[in-house]
C-alpha positions as CSV (number, residue, x, y, z in Angstrom):
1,X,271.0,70.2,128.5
2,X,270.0,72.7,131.4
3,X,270.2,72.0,135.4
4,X,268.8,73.4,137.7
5,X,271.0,75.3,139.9
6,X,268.1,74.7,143.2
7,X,267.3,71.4,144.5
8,X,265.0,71.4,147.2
9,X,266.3,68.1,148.5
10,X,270.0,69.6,148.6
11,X,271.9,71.0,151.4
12,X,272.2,74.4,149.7
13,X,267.8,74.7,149.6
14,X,266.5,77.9,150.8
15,X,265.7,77.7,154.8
16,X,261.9,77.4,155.3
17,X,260.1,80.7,156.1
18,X,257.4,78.7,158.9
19,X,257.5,79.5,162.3
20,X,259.0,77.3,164.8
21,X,256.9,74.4,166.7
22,X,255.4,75.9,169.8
23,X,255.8,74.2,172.9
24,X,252.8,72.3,174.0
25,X,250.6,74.3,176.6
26,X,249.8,73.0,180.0
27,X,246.6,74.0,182.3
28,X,247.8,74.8,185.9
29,X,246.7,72.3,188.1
30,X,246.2,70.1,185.4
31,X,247.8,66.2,185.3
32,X,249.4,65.6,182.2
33,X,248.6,62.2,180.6
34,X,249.9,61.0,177.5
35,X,251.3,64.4,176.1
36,X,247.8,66.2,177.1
37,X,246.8,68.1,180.0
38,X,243.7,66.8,181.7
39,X,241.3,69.0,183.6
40,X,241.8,69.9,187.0
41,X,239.9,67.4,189.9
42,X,235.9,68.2,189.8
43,X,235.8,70.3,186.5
44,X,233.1,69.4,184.3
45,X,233.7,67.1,181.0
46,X,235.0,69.6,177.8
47,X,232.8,67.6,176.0
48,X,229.6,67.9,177.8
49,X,228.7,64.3,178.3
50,X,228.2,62.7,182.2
51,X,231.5,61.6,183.9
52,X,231.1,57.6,183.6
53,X,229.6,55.8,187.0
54,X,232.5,54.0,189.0
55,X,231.0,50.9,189.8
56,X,234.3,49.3,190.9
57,X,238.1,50.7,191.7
58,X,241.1,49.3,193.1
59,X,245.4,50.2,192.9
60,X,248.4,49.4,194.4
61,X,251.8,51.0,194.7
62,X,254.5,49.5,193.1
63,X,258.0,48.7,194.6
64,X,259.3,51.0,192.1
65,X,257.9,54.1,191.2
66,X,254.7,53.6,189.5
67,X,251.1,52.8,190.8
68,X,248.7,50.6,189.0
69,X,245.0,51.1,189.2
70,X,242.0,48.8,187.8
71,X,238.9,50.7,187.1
72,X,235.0,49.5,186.0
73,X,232.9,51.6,184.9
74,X,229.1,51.9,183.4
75,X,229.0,54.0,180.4
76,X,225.7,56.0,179.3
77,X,224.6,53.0,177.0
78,X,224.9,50.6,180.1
79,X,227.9,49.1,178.9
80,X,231.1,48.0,181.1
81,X,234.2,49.3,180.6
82,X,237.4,47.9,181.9
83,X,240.0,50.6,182.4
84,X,243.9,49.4,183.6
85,X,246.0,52.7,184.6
86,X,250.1,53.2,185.5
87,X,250.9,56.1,186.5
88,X,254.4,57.5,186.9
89,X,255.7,60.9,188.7
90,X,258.4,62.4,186.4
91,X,261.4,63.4,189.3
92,X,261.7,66.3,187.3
93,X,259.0,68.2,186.7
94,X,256.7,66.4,189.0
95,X,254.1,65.9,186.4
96,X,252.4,62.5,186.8
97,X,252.3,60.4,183.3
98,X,249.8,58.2,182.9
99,X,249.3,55.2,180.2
100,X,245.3,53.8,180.1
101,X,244.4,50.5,178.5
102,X,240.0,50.4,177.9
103,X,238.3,47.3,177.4
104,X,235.1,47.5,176.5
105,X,232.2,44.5,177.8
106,X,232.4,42.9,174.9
107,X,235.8,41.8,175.0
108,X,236.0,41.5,178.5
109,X,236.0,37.2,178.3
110,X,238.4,37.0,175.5
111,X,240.6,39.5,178.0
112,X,240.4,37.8,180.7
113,X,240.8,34.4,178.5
114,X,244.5,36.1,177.5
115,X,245.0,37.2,180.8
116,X,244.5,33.8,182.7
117,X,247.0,32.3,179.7
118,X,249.5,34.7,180.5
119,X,249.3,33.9,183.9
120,X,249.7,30.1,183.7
121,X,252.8,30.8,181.4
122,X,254.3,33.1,184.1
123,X,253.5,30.4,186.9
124,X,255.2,27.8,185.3
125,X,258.0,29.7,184.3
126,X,258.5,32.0,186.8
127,X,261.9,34.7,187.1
128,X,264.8,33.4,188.3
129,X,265.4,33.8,192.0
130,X,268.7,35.4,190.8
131,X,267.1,38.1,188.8
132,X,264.2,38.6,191.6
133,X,266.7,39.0,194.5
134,X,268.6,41.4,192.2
135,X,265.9,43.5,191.2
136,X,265.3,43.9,195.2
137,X,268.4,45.0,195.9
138,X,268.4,47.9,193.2
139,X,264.6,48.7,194.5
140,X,266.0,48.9,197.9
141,X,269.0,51.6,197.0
142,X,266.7,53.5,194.9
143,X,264.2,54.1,197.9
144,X,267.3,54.4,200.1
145,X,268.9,57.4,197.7
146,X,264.6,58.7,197.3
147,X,265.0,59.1,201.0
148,X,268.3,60.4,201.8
149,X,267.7,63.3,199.2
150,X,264.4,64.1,201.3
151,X,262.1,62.6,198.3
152,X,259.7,60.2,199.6
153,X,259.9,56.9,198.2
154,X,256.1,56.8,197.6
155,X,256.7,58.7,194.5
C-alpha cells in the first residue's frame, strides 16, 4: 500500500503561488454604494443609455444617522419605477453607503398591498413607550457627543 506523502487539504500543502486580492479601487469624487464607486455628480451614464426622468422625489433625515429617500421614475419604455434609498455616512472615512430597493410598475399594487399590511400590524401593535423613550435618550447623547466633538449631527 503507498501514501501519499502531499495532501492538498493538509496543513503541510505547498502555499499558493497567486497574488494577493487587491484592494478595491475608488474614483475620486465618487460616492461609494454597495461596495462600488458611482460616478461623480453630472457625468454621463458608463453605459450610454439616458439618465431615467424624475418624475417624483422626496427624503427625510433620520433621528439617527441615516437619510431615507423615495424616488419615481419613467424609464425609456415608459415604465415606473419605484426606487427606496438609505443612505449612511461612514464616521470614518466619510464615504456615504447607500442600500436601493427598485420596484418596478408592475408590482407597485402588490407593494403597496404589503406595505399598507405592515402598517396596520405596526399600528396595532406599536413599540413600547419604554423602548421608544429609550431609544430617544440614546439618539439624544449620540447627537450631543456628534456635537461636542465638532461633527454635526446631520451626518
Amino acid at each position: 500500500m503507498t501514501t501519499s506523502t502531499r495532501n492538498a487539504g493538509s496543513i503541510h500543502a505547498k502555499p499558493s503561488n497567486r497574488p494577493a486580492a487587491r484592494p478595491p479601487v475608488v474614483r475620486r469624487n465618487a460616492v461609494k454604494t454597495n461596495g462600488r464607486a458611482a460616478a461623480p455628480a453630472g457625468a454621463a451614464p458608463a453605459n450610454g443609455k439616458p439618465e431615467q426622468k424624475v418624475l417624483f422625489q422626496k427624503l427625510f433625515k433620520s433621528v439617527g444617522p441615516r437619510t431615507y429617500a423615495a424616488q419615481i421614475k419613467e424609464l425609456a419604455n415608459g415604465n415606473h419605477l419605484l426606487v427606496l434609498t438609505e443612505a449612511k455616512r461612514d464616521t470614518q472615512t466619510g464615504d456615504v453607503r447607500k442600500n436601493k430597493l427598485f420596484v418596478f410598475g408592475e408590482d407597485l399594487s402588490a407593494f403597496f398591498r404589503l406595505l399598507h399590511e405592515t402598517a396596520t400590524f405596526i399600528r396595532a401593535n406599536p413599540l413600547p413607550e419604554e423602548i421608544r423613550k429609550r431609544r430617544e435618550k440614546y439618539w439624544i447623547k449620540k447627537n450631543r457627543e456628534a456635537r461636542n466633538n465638532g461633527q454635526s449631527s446631520d451626518e
